[in-house]
C-alpha positions as CSV (number, residue, x, y, z in Angstrom):
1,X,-33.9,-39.2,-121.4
2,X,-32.5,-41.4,-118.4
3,X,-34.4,-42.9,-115.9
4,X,-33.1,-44.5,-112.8
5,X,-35.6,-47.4,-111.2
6,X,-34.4,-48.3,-107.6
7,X,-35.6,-51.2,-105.7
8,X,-35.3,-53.6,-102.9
9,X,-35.8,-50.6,-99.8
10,X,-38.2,-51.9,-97.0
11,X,-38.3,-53.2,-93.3
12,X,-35.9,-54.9,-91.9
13,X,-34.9,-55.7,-88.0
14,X,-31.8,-54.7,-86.6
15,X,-28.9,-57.1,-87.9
16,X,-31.0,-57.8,-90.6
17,X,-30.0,-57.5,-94.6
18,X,-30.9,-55.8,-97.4
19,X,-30.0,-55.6,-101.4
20,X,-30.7,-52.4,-103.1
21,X,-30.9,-52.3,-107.1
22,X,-30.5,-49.5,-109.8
23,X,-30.9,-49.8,-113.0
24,X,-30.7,-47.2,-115.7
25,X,-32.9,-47.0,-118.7
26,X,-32.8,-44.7,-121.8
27,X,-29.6,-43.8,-124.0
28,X,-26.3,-43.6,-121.7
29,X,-22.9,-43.4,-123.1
30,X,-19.6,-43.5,-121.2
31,X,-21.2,-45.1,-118.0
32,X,-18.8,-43.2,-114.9
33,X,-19.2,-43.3,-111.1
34,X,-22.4,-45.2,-109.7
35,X,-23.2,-44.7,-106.2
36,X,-25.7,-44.5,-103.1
37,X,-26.6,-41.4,-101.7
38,X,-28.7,-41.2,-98.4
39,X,-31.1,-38.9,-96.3
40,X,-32.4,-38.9,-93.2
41,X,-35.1,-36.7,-91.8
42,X,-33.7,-33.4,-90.9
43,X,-29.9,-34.2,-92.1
44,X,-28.0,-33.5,-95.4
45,X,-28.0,-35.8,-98.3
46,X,-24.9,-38.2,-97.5
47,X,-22.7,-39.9,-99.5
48,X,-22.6,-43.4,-98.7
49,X,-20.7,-45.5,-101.2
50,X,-19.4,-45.3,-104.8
51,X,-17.8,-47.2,-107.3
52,X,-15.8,-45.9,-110.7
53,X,-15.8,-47.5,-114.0
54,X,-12.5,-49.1,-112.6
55,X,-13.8,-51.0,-110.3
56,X,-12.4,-49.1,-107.4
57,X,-14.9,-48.3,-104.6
58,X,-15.7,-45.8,-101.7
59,X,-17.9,-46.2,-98.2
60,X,-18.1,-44.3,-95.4
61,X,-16.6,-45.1,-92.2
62,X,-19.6,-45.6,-90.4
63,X,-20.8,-48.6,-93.8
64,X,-17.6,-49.9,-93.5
65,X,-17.3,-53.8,-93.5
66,X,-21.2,-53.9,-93.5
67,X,-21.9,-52.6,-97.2
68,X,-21.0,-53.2,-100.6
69,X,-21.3,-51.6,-103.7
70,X,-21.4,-53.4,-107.1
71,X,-22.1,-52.7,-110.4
72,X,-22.8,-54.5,-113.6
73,X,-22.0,-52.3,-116.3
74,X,-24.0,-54.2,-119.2
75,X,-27.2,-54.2,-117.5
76,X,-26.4,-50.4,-116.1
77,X,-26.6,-51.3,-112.7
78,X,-26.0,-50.9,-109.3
79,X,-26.3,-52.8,-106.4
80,X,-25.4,-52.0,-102.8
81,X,-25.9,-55.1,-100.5
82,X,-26.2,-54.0,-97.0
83,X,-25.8,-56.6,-93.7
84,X,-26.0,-56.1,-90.4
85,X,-28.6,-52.8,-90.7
86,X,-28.8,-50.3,-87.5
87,X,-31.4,-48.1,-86.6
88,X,-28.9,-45.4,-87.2
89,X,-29.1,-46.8,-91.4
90,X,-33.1,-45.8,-91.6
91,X,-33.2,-43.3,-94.5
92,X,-34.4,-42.8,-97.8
93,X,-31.7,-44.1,-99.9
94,X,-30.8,-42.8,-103.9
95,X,-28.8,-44.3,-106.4
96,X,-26.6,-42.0,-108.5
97,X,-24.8,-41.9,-112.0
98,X,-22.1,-40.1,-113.6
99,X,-22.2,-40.5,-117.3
100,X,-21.2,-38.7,-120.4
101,X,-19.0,-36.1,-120.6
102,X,-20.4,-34.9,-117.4
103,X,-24.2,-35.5,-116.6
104,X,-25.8,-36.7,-113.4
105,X,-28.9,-38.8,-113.0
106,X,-30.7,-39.4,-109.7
107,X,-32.9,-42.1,-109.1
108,X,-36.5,-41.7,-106.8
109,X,-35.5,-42.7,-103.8
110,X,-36.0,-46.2,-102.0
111,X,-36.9,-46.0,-98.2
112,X,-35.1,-48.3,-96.0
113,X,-36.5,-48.3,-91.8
114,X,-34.3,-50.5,-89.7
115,X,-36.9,-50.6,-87.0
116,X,-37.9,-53.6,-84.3
C-alpha cells in the first residue's frame, strides 16, 4: 500500500513563500509524473504543476515564474516551492503520483491561506 505524507501548507502574507513536500512511503516501482493538484472552495480540482521522470515540467499560466516543481526520485519526493503567494493561491493543495504500469496515489491535502 502507498501513502503520500504532504507537508509545509500554512499561513503566509501576500508576497510571502512557501515549500510544500511529498513523500511517498510503501512499495513503488517505476516512479512516473509527480505533481500538485489544488482546490479551492467551490471550484474544480486544478492542475497546478507537474513534473515527469525526465525532468521535464508543467505550470499553469497563472504559477508561472512564481512556482517550481522538483522532485528527488531516491527519496520519492516532491517539492513545489512557491514565492510571491496571492490571495488568489489560498486552497487546499495535493500532491499526486503516477507509478507503475498505471496507478495513481493522492496525498491528504495540505492547506495553504494567503491571507493578511
Amino acid at each position: 500500500q502507498v501513502q503520500l505524507v504532504e507537508s509545509g501548507g500554512g499561513l503566509v502574507q501576500p508576497g510571502g513563500s512557501l515549500r510544500l513536500s511529498c513523500a511517498a512511503a510503501g512499495t513503488i516501482f517505476n516512479l512516473n509524473t509527480m505533481g500538485w493538484y489544488r482546490q479551492a472552495p467551490g471550484k474544480e480540482r486544478e492542475l497546478v504543476a507537474d513534473i515527469n521522470k525526465g525532468g521535464s515540467t508543467y505550470y499553469r499560466d497563472s504559477v508561472k515564474g512564481r512556482f517550481t516543481i522538483s522532485r528527488d526520485n531516491a527519496k520519492n519526493t516532491v517539492y513545489l516551492q512557491m514565492n510571491s503567494l496571492k490571495p488568489e493561491d489560498t486552497a487546499v493543495y495535493y500532491c499526486n503520483l503516477h507509478w507503475g504500469p498505471s496507478f495513481t496515489s493522492w496525498g491528504q491535502g495540505t492547506q495553504v491561506t494567503v491571507s493578511l
